[in-house]
N, C-alpha and C positions, 0 to 999 in steps of 0.2 A: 795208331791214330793217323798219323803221316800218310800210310799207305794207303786208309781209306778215304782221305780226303783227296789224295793224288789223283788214285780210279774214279773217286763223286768229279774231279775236274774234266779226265779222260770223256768219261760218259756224258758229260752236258755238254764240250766240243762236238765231241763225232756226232750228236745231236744235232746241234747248232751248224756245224758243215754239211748234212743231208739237207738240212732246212734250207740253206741255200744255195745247194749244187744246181746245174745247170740244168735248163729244159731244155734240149734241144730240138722239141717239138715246137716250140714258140716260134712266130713268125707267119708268114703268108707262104699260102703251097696255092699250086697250082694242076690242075686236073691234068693227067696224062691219061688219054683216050684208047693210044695206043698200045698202051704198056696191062691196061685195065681191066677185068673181064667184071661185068656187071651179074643180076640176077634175070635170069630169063622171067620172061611177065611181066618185066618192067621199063616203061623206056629209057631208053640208054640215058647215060648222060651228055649232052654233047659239051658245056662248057662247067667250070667248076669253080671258084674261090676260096678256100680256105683259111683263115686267121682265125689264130689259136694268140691268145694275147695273157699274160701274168695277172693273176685274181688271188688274191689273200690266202696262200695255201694252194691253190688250185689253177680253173684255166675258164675263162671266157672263150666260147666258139662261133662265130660266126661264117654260117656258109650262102657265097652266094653266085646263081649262073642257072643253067635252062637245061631242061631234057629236050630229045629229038625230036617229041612231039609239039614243042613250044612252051611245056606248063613250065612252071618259076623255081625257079631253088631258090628261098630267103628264109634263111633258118637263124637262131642265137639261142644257145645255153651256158649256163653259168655253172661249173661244181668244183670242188675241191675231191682233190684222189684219195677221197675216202671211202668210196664205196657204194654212196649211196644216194639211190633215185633222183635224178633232177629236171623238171619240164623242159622240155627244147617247144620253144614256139615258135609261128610261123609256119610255110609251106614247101613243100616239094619231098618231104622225106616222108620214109615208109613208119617212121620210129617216132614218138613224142614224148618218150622218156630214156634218162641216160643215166647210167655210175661208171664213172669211172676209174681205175686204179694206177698207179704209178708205179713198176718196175725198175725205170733206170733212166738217165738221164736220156737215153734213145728209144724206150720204151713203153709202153704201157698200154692197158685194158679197157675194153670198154662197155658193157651191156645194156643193148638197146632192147625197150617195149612199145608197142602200139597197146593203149588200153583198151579195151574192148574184143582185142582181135586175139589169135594166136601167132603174130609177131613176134620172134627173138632169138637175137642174134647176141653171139659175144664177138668181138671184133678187137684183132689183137694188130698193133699198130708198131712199128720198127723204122727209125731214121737211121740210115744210111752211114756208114762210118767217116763220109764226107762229108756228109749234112744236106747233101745236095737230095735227096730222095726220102719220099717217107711212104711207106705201104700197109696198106689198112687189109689184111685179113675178114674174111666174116662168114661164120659158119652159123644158122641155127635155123629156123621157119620160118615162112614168107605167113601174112595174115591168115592165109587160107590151114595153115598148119603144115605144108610143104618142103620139104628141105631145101635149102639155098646155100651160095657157098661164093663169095663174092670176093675180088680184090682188084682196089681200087690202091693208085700208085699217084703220088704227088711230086711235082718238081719245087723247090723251095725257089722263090723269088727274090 
């Protein structure tokens, strides 16, 4: 009886320790241009914002800054790393739904859709062992059903 109440203690810790280990995706990034290669067919980005901020389980995102052509990046979504579909409203993005998943405290997933189109992308996302950097991967099809393959590099603020 001892032992399995010991392991029922083990098991609710190591629990209770993921629940709160660190994001180290949280915080404001900032767009690097340089570092970046975008999707051909679309204007570049020239300016960027990123804030990723702590939501119950999950992460609020707010992006915001302008493509080459002048049009707006003003985006916010709200999901927990479960997995599953959530609206990003707003403008400038190719994508207005998101799930996203949690890997590691440096890591994690993301799959974006356009409804209507055949936009989607999975985009897999990695901070830097300093924290100083964070690089969003994205492979899948631009609206038109086209392959695209994008990476986009953040400097943390």
């Amino acid at each position: 009886m001892r032992k399995t109440l010991t392991l029922a203690f083990a098991i609710v810790l190591a629990s209770t320790m993921a629940a709160f280990a660190a994001d180290n995706t949280l915080g404001t990034w900032k767009y690097n241009a340089a570092k970046s290669k975008g999707a051909a067919g679309v204007s570049p980005i020239s300016e960027l914002t990123l804030t990723r901020e702590a939501r119950d389980g999950g992460v609020t995102i707010t992006a915001k800054g302008h493509r080459a052509d002048g049009s707006k990046i003003d985006t916010v979504g709200s999901s927990k790393y479960d997995g599953k579909p959530v609206a990003v409203t707003g403008a400038g993005l190719s994508w207005d739904t998101a799930a996203g998943t949690r890997i590691s405290d440096n890591e994690f997933t993301e799959e974006r859709t356009k409804q209507g189109t055949k936009y989607h992308t999975t985009v897999h996302y990695v901070v830097s062992a300093d924290g100083k950097t964070m690089t969003a991967t994205a492979k899948g099809t631009n609206a038109d059903g086209k392959p695209i393959t994008t990476r986009t590099v953040f400097d943390k603020q």
